[in-house]
ModelCIF file with pLDDT and N, C-alpha, C, O atoms, coordinates in Angstrom:
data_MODEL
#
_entry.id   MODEL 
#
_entity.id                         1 
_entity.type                       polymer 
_entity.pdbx_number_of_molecules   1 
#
_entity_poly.entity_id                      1 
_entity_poly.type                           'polypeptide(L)' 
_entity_poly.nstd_linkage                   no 
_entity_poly.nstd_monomer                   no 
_entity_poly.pdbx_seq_one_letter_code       
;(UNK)(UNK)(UNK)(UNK)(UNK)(UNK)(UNK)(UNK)(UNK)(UNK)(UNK)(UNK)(UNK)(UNK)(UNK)(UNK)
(UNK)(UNK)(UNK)(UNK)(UNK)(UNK)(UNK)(UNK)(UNK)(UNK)(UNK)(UNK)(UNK)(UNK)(UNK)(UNK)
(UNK)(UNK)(UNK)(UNK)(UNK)(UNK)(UNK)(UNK)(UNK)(UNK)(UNK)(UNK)(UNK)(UNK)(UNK)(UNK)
(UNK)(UNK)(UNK)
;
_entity_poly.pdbx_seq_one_letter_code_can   XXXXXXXXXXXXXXXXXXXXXXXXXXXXXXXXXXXXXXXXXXXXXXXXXXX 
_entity_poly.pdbx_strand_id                 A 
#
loop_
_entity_poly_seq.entity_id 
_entity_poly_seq.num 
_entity_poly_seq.mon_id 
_entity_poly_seq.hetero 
1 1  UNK n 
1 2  UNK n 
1 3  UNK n 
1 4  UNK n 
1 5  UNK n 
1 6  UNK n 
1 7  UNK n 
1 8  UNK n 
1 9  UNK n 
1 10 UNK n 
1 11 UNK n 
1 12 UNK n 
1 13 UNK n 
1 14 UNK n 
1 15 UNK n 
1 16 UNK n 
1 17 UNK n 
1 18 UNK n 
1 19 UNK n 
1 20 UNK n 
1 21 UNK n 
1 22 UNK n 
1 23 UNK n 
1 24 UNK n 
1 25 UNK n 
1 26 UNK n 
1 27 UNK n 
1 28 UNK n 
1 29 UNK n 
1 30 UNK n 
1 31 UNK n 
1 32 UNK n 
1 33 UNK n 
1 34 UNK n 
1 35 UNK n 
1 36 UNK n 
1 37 UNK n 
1 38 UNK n 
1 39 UNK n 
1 40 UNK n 
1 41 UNK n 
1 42 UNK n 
1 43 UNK n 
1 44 UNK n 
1 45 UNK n 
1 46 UNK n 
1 47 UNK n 
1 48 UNK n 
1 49 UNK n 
1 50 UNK n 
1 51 UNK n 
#
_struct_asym.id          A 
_struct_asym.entity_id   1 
#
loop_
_ma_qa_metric.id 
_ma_qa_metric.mode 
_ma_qa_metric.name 
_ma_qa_metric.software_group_id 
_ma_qa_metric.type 
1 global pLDDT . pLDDT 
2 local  pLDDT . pLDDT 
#
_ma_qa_metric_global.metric_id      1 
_ma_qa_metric_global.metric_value   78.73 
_ma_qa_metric_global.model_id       1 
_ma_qa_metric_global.ordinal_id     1 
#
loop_
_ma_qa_metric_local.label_asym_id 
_ma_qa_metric_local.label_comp_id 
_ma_qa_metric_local.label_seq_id 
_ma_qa_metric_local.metric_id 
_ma_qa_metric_local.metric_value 
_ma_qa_metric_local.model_id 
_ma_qa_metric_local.ordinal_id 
A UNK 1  2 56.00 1 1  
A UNK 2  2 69.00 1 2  
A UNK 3  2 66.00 1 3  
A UNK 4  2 80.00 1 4  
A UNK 5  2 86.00 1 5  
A UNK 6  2 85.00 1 6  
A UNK 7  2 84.00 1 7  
A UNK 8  2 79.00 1 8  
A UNK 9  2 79.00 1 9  
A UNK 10 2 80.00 1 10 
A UNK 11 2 79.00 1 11 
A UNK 12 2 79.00 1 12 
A UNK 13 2 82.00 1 13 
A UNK 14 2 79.00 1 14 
A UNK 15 2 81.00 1 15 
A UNK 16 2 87.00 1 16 
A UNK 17 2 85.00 1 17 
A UNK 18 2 87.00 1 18 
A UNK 19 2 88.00 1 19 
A UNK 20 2 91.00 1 20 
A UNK 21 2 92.00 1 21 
A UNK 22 2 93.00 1 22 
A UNK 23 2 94.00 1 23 
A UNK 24 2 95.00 1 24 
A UNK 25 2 95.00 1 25 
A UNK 26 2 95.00 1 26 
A UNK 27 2 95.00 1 27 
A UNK 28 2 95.00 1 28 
A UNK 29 2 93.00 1 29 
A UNK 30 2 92.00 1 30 
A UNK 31 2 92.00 1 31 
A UNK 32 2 91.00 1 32 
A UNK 33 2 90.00 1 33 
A UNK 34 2 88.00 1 34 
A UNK 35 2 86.00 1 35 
A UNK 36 2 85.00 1 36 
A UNK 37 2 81.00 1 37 
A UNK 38 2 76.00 1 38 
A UNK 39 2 58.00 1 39 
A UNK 40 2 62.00 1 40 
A UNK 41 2 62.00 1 41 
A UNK 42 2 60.00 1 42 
A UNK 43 2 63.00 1 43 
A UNK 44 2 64.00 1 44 
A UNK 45 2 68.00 1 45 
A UNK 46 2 64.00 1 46 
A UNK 47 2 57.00 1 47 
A UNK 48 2 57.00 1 48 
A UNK 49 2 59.00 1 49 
A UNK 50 2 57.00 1 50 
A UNK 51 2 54.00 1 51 
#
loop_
_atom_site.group_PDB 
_atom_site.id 
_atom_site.type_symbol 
_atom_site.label_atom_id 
_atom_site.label_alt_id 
_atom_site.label_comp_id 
_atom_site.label_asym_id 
_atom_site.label_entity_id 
_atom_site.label_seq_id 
_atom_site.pdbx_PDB_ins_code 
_atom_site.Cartn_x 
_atom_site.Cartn_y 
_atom_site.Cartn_z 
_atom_site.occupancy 
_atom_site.B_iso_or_equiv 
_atom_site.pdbx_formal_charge 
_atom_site.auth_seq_id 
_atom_site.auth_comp_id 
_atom_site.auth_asym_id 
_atom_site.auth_atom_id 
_atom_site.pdbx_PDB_model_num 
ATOM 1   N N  . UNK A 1 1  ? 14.968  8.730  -22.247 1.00 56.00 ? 1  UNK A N  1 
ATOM 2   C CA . UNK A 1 1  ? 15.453  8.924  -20.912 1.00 56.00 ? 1  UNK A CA 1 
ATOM 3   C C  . UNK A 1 1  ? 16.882  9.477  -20.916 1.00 56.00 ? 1  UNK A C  1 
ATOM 4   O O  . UNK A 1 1  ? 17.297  10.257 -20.059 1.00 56.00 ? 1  UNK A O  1 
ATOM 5   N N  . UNK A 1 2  ? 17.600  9.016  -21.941 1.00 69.00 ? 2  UNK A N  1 
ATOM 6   C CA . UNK A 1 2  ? 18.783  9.815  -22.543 1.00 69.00 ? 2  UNK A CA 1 
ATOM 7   C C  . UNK A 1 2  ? 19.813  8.837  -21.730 1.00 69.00 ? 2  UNK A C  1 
ATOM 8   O O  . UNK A 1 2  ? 21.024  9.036  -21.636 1.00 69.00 ? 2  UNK A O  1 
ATOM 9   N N  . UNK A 1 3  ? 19.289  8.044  -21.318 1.00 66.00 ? 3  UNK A N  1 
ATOM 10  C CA . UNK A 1 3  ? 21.105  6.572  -21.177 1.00 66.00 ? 3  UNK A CA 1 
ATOM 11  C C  . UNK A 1 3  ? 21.499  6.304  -22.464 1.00 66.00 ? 3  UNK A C  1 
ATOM 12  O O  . UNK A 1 3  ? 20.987  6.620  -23.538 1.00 66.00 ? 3  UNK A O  1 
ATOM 13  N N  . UNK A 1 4  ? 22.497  5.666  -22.192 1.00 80.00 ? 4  UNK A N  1 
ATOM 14  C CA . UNK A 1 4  ? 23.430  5.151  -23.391 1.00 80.00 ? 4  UNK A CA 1 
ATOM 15  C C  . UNK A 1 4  ? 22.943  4.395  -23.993 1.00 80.00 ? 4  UNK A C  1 
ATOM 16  O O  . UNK A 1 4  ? 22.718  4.556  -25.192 1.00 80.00 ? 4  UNK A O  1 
ATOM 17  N N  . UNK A 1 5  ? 22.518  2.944  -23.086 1.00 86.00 ? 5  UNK A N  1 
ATOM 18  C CA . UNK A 1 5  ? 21.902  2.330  -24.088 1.00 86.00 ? 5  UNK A CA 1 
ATOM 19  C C  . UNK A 1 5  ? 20.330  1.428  -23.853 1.00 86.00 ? 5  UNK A C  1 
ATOM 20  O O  . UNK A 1 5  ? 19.595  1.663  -22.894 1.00 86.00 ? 5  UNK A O  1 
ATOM 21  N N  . UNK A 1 6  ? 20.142  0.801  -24.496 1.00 85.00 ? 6  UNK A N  1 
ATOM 22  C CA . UNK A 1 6  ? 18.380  -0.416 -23.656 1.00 85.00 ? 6  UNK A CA 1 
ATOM 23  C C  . UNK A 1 6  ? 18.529  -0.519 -22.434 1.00 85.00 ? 6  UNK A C  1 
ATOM 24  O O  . UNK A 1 6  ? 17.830  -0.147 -21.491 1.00 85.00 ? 6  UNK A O  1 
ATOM 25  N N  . UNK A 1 7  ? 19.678  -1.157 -22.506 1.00 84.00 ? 7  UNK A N  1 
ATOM 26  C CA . UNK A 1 7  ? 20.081  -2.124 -21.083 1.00 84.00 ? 7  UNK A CA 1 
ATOM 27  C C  . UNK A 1 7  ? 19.908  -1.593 -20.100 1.00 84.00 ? 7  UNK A C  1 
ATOM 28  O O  . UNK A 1 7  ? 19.113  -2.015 -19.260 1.00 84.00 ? 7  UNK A O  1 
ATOM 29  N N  . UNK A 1 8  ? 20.817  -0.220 -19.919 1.00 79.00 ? 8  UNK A N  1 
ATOM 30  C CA . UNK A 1 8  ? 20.793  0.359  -18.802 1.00 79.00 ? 8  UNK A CA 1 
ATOM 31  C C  . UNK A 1 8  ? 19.596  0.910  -18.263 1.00 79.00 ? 8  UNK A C  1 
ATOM 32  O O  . UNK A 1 8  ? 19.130  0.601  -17.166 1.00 79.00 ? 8  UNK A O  1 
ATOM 33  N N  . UNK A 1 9  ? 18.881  2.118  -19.434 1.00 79.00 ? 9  UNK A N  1 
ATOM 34  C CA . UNK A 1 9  ? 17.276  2.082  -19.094 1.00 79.00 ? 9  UNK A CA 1 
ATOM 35  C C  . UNK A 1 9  ? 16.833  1.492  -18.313 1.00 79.00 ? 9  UNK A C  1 
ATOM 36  O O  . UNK A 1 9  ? 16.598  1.830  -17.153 1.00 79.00 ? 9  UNK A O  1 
ATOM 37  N N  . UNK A 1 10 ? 16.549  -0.011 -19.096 1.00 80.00 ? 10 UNK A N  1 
ATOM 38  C CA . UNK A 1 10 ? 16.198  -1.486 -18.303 1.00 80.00 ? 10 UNK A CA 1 
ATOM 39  C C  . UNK A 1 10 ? 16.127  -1.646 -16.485 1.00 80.00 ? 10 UNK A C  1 
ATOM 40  O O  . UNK A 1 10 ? 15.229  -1.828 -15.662 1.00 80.00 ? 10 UNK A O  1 
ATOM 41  N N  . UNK A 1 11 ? 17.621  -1.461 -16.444 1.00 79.00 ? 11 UNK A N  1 
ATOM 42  C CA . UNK A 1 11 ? 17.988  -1.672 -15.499 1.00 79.00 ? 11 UNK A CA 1 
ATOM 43  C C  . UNK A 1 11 ? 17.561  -0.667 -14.086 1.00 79.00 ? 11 UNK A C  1 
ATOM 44  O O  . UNK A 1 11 ? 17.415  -0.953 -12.897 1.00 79.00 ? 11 UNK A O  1 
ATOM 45  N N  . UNK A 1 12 ? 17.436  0.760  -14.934 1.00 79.00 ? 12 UNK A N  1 
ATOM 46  C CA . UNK A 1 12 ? 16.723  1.438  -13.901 1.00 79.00 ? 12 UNK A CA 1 
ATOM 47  C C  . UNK A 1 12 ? 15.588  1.782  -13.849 1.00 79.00 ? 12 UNK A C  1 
ATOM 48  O O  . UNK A 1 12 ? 15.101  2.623  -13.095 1.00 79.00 ? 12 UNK A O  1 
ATOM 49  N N  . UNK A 1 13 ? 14.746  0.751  -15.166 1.00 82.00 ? 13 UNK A N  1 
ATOM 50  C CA . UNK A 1 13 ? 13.245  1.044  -15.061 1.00 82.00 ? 13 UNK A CA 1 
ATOM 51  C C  . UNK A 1 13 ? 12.982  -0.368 -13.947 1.00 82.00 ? 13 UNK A C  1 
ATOM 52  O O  . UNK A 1 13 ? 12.064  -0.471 -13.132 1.00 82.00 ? 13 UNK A O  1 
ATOM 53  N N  . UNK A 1 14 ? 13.859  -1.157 -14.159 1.00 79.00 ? 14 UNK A N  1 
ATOM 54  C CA . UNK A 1 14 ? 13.604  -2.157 -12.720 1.00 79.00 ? 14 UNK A CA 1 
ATOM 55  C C  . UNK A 1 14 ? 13.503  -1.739 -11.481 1.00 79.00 ? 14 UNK A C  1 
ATOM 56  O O  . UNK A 1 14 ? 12.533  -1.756 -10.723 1.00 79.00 ? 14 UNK A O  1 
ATOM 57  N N  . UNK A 1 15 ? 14.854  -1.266 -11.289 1.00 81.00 ? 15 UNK A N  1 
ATOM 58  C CA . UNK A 1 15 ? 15.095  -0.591 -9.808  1.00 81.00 ? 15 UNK A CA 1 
ATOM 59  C C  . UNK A 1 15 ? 14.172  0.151  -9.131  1.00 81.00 ? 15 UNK A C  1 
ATOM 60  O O  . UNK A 1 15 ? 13.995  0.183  -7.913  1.00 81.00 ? 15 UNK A O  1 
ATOM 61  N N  . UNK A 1 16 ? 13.372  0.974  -10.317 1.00 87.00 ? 16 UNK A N  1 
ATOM 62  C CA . UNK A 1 16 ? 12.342  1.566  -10.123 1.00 87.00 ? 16 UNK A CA 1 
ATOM 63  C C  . UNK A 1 16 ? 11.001  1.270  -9.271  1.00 87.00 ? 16 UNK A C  1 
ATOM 64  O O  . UNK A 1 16 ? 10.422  1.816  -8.332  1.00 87.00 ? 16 UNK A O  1 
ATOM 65  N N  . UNK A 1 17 ? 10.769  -0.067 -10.212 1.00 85.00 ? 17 UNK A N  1 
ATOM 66  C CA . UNK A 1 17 ? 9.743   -0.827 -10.382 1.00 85.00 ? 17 UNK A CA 1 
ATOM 67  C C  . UNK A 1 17 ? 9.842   -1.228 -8.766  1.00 85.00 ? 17 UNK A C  1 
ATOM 68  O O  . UNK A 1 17 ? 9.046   -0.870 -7.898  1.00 85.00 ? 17 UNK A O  1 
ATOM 69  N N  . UNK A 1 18 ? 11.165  -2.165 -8.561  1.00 87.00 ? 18 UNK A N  1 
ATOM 70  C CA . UNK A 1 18 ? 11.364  -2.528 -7.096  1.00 87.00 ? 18 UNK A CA 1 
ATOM 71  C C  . UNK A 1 18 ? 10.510  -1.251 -5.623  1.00 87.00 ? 18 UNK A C  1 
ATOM 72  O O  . UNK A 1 18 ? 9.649   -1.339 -4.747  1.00 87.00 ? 18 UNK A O  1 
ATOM 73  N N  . UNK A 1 19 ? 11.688  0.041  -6.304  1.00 88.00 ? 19 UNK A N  1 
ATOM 74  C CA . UNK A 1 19 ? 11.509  0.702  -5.341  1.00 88.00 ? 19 UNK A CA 1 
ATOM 75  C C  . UNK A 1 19 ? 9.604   1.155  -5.040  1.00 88.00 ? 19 UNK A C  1 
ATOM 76  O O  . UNK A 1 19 ? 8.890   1.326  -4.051  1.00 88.00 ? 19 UNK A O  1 
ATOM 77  N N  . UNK A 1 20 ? 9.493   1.180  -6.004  1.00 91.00 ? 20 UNK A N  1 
ATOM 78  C CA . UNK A 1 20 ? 7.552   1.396  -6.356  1.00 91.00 ? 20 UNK A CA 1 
ATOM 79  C C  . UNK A 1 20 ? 6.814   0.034  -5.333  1.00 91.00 ? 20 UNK A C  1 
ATOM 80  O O  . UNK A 1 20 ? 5.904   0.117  -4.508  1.00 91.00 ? 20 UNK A O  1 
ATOM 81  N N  . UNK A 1 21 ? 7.257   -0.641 -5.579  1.00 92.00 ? 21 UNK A N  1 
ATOM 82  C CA . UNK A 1 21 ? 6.850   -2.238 -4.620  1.00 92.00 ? 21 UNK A CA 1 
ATOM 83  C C  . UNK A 1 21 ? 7.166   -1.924 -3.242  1.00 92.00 ? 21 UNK A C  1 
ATOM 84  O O  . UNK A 1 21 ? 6.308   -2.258 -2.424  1.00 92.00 ? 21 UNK A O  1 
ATOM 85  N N  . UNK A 1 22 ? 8.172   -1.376 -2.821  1.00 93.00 ? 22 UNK A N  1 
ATOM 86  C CA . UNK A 1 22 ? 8.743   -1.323 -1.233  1.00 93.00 ? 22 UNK A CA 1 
ATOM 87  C C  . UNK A 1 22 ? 8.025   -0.210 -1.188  1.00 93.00 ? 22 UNK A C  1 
ATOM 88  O O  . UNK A 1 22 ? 7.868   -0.708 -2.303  1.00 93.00 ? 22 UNK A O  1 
ATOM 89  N N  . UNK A 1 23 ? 7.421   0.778  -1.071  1.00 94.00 ? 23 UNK A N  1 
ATOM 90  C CA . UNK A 1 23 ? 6.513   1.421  -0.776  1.00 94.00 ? 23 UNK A CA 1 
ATOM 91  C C  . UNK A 1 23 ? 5.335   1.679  -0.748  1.00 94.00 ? 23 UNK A C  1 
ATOM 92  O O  . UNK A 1 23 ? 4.589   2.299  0.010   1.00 94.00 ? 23 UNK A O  1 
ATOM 93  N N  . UNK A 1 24 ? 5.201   0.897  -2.055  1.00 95.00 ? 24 UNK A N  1 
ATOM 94  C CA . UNK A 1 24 ? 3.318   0.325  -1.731  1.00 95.00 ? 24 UNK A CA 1 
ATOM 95  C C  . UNK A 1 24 ? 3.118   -0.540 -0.888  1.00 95.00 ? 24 UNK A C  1 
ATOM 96  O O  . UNK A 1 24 ? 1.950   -0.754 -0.564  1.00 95.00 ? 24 UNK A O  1 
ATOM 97  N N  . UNK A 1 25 ? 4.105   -1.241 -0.325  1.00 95.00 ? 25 UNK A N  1 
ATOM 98  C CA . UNK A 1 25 ? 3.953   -2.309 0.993   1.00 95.00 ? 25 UNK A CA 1 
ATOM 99  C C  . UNK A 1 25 ? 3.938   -1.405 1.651   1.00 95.00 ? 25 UNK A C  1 
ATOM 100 O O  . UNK A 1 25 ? 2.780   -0.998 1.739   1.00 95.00 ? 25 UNK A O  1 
ATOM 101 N N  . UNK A 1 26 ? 4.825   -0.639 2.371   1.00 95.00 ? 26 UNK A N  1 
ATOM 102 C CA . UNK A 1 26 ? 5.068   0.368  3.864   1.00 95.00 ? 26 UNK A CA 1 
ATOM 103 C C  . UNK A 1 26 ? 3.389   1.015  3.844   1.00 95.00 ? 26 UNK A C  1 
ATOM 104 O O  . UNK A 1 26 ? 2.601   0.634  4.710   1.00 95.00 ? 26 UNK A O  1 
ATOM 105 N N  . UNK A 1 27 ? 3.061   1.775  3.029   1.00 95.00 ? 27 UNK A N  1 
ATOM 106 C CA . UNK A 1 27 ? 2.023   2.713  2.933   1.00 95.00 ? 27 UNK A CA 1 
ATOM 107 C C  . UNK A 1 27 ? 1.094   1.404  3.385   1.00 95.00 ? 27 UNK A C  1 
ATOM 108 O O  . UNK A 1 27 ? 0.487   1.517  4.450   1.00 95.00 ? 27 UNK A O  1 
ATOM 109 N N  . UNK A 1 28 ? 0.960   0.222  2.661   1.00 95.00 ? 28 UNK A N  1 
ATOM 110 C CA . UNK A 1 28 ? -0.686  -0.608 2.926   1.00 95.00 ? 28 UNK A CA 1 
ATOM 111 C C  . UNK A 1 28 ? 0.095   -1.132 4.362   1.00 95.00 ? 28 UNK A C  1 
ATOM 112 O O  . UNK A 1 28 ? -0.924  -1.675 4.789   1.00 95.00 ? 28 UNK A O  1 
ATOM 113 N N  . UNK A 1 29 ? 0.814   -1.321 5.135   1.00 93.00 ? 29 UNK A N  1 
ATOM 114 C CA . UNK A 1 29 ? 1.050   -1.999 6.417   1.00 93.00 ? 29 UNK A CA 1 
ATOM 115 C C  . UNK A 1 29 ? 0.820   -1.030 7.462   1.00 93.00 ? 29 UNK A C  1 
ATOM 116 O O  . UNK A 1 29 ? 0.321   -1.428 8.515   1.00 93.00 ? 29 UNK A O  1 
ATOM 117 N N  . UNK A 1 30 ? 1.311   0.978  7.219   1.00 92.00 ? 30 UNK A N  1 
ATOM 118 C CA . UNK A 1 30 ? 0.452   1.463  7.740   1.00 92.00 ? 30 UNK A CA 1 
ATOM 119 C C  . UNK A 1 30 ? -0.871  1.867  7.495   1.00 92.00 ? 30 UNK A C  1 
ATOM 120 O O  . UNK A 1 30 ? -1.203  2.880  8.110   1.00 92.00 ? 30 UNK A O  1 
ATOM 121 N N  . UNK A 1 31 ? -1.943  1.220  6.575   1.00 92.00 ? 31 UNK A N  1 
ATOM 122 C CA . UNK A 1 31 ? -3.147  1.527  6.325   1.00 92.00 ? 31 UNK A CA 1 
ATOM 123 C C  . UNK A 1 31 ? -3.974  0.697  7.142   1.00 92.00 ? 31 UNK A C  1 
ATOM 124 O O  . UNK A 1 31 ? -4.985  1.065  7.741   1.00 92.00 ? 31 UNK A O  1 
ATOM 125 N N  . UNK A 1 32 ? -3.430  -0.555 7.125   1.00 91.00 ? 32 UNK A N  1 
ATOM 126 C CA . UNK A 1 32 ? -3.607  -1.326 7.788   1.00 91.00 ? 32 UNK A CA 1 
ATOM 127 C C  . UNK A 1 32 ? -3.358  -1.691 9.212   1.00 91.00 ? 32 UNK A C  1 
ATOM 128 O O  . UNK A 1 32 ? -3.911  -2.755 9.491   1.00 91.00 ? 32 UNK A O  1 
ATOM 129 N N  . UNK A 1 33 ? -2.675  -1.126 10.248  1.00 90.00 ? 33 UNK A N  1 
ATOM 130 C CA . UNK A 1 33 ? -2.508  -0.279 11.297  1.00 90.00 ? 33 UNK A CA 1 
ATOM 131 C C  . UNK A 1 33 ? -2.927  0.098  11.671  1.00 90.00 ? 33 UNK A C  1 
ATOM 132 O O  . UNK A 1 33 ? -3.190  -0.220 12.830  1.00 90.00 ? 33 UNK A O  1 
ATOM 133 N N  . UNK A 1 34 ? -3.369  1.037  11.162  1.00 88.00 ? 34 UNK A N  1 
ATOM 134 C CA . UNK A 1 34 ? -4.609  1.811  11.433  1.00 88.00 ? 34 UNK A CA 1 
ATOM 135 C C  . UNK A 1 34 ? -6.191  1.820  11.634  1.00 88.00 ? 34 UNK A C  1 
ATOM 136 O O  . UNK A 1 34 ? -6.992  2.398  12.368  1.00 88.00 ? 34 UNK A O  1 
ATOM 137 N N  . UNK A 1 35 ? -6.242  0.602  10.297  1.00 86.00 ? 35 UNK A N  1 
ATOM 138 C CA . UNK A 1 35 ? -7.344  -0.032 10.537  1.00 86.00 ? 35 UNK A CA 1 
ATOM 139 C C  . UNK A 1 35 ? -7.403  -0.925 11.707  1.00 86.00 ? 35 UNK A C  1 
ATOM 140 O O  . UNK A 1 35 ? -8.553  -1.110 12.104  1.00 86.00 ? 35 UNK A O  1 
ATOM 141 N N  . UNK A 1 36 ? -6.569  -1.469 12.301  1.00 85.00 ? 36 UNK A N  1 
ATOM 142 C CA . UNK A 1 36 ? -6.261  -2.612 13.148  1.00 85.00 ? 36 UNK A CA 1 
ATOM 143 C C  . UNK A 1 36 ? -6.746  -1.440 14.842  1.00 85.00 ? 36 UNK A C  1 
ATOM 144 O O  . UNK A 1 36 ? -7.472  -1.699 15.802  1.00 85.00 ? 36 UNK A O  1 
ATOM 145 N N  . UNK A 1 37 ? -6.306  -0.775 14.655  1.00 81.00 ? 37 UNK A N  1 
ATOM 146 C CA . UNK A 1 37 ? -6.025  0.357  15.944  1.00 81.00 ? 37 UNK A CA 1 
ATOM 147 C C  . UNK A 1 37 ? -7.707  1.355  16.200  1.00 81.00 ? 37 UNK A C  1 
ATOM 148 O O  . UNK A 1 37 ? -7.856  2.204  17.079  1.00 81.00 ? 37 UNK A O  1 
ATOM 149 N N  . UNK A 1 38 ? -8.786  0.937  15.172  1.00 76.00 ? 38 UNK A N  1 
ATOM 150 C CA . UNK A 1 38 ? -9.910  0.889  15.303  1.00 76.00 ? 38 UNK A CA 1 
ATOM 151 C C  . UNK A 1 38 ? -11.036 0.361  16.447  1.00 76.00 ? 38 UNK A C  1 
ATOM 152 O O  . UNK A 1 38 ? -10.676 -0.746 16.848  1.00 76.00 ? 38 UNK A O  1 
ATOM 153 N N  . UNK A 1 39 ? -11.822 0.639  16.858  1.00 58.00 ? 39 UNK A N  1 
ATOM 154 C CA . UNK A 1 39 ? -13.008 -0.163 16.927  1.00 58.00 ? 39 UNK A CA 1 
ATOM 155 C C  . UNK A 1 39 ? -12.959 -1.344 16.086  1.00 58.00 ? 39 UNK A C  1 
ATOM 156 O O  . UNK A 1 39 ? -12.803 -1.030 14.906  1.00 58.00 ? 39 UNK A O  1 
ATOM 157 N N  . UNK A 1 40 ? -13.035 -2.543 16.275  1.00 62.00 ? 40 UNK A N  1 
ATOM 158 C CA . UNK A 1 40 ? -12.924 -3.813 15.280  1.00 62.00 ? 40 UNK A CA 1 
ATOM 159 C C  . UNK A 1 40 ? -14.794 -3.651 14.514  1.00 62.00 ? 40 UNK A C  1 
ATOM 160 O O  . UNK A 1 40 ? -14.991 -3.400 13.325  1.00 62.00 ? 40 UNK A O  1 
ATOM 161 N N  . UNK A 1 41 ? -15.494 -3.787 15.161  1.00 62.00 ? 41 UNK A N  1 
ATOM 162 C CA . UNK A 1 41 ? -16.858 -3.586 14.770  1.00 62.00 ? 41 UNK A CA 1 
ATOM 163 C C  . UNK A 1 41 ? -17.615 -2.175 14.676  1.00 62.00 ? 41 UNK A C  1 
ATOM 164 O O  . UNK A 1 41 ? -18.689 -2.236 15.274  1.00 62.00 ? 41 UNK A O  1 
ATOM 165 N N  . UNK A 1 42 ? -17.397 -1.074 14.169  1.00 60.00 ? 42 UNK A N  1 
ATOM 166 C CA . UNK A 1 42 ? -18.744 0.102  14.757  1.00 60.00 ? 42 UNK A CA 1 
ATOM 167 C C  . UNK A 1 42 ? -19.560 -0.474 14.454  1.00 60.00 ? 42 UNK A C  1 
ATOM 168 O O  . UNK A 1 42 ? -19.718 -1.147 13.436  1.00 60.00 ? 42 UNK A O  1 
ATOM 169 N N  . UNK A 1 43 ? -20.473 -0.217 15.659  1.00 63.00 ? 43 UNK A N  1 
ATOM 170 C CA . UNK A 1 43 ? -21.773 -0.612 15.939  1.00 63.00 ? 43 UNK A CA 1 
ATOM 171 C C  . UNK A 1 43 ? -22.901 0.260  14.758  1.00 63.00 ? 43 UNK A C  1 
ATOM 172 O O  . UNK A 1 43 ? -23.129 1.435  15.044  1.00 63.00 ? 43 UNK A O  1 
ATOM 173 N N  . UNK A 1 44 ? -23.335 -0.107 13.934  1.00 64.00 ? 44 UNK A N  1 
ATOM 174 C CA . UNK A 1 44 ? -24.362 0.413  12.945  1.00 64.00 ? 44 UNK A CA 1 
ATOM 175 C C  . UNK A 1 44 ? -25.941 0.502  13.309  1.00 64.00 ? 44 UNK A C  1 
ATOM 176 O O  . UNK A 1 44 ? -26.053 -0.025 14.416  1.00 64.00 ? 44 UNK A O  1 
ATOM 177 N N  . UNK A 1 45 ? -27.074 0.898  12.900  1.00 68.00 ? 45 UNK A N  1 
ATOM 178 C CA . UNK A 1 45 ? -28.305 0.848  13.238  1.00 68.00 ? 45 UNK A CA 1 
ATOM 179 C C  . UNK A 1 45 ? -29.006 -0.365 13.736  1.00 68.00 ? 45 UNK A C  1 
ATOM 180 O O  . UNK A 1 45 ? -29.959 -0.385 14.515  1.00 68.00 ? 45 UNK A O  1 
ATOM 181 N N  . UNK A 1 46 ? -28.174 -1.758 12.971  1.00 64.00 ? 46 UNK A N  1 
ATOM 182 C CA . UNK A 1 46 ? -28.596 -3.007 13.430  1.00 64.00 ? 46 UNK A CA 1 
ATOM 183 C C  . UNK A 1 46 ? -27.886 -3.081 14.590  1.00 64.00 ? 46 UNK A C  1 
ATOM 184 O O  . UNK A 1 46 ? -28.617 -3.662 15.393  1.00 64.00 ? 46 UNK A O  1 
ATOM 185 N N  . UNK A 1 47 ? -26.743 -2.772 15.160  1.00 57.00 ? 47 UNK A N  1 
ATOM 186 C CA . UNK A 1 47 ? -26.127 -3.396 15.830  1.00 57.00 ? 47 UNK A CA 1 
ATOM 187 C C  . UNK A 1 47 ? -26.580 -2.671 17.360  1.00 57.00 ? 47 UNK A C  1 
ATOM 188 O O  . UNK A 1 47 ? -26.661 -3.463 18.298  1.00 57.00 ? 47 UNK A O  1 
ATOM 189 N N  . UNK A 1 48 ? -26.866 -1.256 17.639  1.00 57.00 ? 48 UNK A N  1 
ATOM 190 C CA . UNK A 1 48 ? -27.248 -0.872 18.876  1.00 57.00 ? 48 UNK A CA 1 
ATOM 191 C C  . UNK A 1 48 ? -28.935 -1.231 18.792  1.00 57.00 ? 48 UNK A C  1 
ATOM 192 O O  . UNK A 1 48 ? -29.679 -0.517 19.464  1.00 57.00 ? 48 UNK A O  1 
ATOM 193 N N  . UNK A 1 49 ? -29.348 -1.998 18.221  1.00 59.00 ? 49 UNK A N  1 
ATOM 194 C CA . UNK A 1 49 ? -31.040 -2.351 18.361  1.00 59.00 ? 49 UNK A CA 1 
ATOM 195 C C  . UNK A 1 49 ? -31.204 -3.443 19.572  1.00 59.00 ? 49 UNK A C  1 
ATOM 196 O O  . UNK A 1 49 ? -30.235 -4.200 19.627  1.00 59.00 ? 49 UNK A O  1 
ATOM 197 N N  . UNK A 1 50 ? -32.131 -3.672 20.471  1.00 57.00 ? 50 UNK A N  1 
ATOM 198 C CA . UNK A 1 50 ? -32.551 -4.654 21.578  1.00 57.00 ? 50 UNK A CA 1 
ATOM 199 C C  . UNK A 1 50 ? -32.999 -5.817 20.899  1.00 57.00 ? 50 UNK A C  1 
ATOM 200 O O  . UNK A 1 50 ? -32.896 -6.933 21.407  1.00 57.00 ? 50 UNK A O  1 
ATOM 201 N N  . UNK A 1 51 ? -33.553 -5.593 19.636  1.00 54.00 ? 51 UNK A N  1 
ATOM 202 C CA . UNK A 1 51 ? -34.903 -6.634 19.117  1.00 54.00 ? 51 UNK A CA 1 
ATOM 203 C C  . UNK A 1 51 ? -34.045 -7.902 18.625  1.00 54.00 ? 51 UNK A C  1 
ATOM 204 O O  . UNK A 1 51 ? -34.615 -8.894 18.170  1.00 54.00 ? 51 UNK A O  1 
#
């Protein structure tokens, strides 16, 4: 990666790691949003039947 030394690497393969986490949350809270902002049920072949 060409830092000076482990440590620092380290330190920004963390930061990384963090920042990778705070955005896989945002992205699944709007996936989930979305799903929420749905029809809760579509109605399928069983579901518009009389019988």
């Amino acid at each position: 990666m060409g830092h000076s030394t482990a440590r620092v690497a380290l330190i920004y393969q963390h930061a990384s790691a963090e920042r990778d986490r705070l955005i896989a949350d945002a992205v699944s809270g709007l996936v989930d949003r979305g799903r929420k902002s749905r029809d809760p049920e579509p109605m399928g072949h069983a579901g518009d039947t009389t019988d």
